[in-house]
C-alpha positions in Angstrom: -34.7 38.9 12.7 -36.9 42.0 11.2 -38.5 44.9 13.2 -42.3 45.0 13.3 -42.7 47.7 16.0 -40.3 50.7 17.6 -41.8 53.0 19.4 -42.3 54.7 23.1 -44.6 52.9 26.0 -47.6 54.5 26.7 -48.7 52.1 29.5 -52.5 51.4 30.9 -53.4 48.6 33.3 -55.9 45.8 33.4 -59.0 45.5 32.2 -59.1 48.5 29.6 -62.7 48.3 28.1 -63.7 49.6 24.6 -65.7 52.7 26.3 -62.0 53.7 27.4 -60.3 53.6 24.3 -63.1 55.8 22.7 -66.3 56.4 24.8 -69.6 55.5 23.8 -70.9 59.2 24.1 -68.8 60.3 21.5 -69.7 57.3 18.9 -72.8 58.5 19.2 -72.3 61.5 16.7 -70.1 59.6 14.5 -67.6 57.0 14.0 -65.3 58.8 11.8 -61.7 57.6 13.4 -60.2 60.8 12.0 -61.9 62.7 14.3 -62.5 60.4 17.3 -59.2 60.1 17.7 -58.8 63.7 19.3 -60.7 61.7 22.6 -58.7 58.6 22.7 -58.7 57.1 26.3 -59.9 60.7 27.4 -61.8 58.6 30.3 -58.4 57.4 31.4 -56.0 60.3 30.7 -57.7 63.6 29.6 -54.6 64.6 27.7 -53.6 61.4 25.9 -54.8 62.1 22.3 -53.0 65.6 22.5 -50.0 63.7 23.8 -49.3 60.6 21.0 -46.4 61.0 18.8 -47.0 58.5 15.4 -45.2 55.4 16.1 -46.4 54.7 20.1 -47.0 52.0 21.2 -49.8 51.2 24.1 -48.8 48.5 26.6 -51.4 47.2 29.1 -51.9 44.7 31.1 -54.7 41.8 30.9 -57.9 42.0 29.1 -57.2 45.0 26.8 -60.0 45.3 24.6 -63.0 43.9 27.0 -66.4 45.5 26.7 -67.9 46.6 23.3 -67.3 44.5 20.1 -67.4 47.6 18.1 -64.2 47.8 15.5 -63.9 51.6 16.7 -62.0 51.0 19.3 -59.1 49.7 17.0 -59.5 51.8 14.3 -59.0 54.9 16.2 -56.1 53.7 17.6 -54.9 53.2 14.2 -55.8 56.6 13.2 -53.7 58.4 16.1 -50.9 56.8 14.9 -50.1 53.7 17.1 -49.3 50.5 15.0 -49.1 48.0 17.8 -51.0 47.3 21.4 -48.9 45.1 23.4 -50.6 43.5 26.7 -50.8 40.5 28.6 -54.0 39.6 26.9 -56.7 40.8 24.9 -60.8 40.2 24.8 -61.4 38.0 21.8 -63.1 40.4 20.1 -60.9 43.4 20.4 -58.4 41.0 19.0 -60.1 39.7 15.9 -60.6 43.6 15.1 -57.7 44.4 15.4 -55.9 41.7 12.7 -58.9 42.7 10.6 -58.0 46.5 10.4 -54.3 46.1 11.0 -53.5 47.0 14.1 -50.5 44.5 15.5 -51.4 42.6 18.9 -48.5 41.6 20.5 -49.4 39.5 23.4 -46.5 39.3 26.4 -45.5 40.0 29.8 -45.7 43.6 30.5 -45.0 43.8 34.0 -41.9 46.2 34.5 -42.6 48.5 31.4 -43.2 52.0 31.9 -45.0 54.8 30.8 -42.5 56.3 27.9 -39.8 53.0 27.7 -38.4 52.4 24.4 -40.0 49.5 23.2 -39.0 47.4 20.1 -41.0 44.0 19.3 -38.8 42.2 16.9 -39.8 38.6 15.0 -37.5 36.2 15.1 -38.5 33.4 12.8 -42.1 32.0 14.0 -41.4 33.2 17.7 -41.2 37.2 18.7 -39.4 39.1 21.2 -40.5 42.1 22.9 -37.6 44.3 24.0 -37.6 47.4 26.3 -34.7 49.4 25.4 -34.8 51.8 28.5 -35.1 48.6 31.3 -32.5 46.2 29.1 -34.7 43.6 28.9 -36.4 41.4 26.5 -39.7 39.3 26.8 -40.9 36.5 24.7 -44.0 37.6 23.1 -46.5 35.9 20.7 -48.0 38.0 17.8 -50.3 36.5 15.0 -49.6 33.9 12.7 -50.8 32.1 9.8 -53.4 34.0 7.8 -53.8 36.2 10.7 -50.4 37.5 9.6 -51.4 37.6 6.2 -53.9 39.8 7.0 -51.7 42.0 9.1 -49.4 42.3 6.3 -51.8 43.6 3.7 -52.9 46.0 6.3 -56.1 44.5 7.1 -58.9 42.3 6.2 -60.0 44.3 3.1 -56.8 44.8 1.4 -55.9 41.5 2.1 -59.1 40.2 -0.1 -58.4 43.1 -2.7 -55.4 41.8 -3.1 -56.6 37.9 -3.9 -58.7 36.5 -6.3 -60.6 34.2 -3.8 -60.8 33.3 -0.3 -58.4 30.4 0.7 -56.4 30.2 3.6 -52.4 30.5 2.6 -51.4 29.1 5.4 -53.2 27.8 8.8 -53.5 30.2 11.8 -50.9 29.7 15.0 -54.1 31.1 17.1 -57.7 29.9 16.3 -59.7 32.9 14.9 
């Protein structure tokens, strides 16, 4: 058993579109994530950005990631400091960018966890368990395997082909890519 993620709950609901993580009016004067991230969710929760510690952890429900397929959205979560999104499910596309810049999805029933919970998502051999520390309990969870987790290892897509000579998968995905 190894931790991958401790942190505190910061919970949203269904159906979170790219345009709430960062809005489309502020990508239009740049995409810099180091500055974008001051206006994370500000369509949701005004206050957020101001309000993550490193090491949060966003839990929402089904569909996280729907809308835009622009890689923003998961690199300025990155950049505020959160390391995982746990949800019920995510938009293809949000997913994919997220293994490819390094931002852990943890997919899982998140019914019952609140707003500021102490989460921990541990591995346990091929299978993963989410656990909220503050409720006492645990849910089975699935998080990216195979070269997806390669990828998530090195941080990303582009260290992970820094770090190689050539392209070849190391192992075969758990989740079609």
């Amino acid at each position: 058993m190894s931790v991958i993620v401790r942190g505190r709950a910061r919970r949203f609901g269904d159906d979170v579109n790219t345009d709430y993580i960062i809005s489309s009016t502020r990508k239009k004067s740049t995409i810099d994530e180091s500055i974008l991230k001051q206006y994370l969710f500000e369509t949701l929760d005004p206050a957020f950005a101001a309000s993550v510690e490193p090491g949060d952890v966003i839990v929402a429900g089904r569909n996280f990631g729907c809308g835009s397929a622009m890689e923003v959205a998961a690199t300025v979560i990155l950049a505020a400091g959160i390391k995982a999104v746990i949800a019920q499910s995510f938009s293809r596309t949000f997913y994919r960018n997220a293994v490819n810049n390094g931002l852990l999805p943890v997919e899982c029933d998140t019914s019952g966890i609140a707003e500021g919970d102490a989460i921990v998502v541990e591995q346990r051999g091929a299978s993963a368990r989410v656990i909220d520390r503050t409720a006492g309990a645990e849910r089975d969870a699935t998080i990216p395997g195979g070269i997806a987790a390669d990828i998530l290892s090195a941080g990303g897509l582009v260290p992970f082909l820094r770090g190689r000579k050539s392209f070849s998968a190391t192992s075969s995905p758990s989740r079609s890519a």
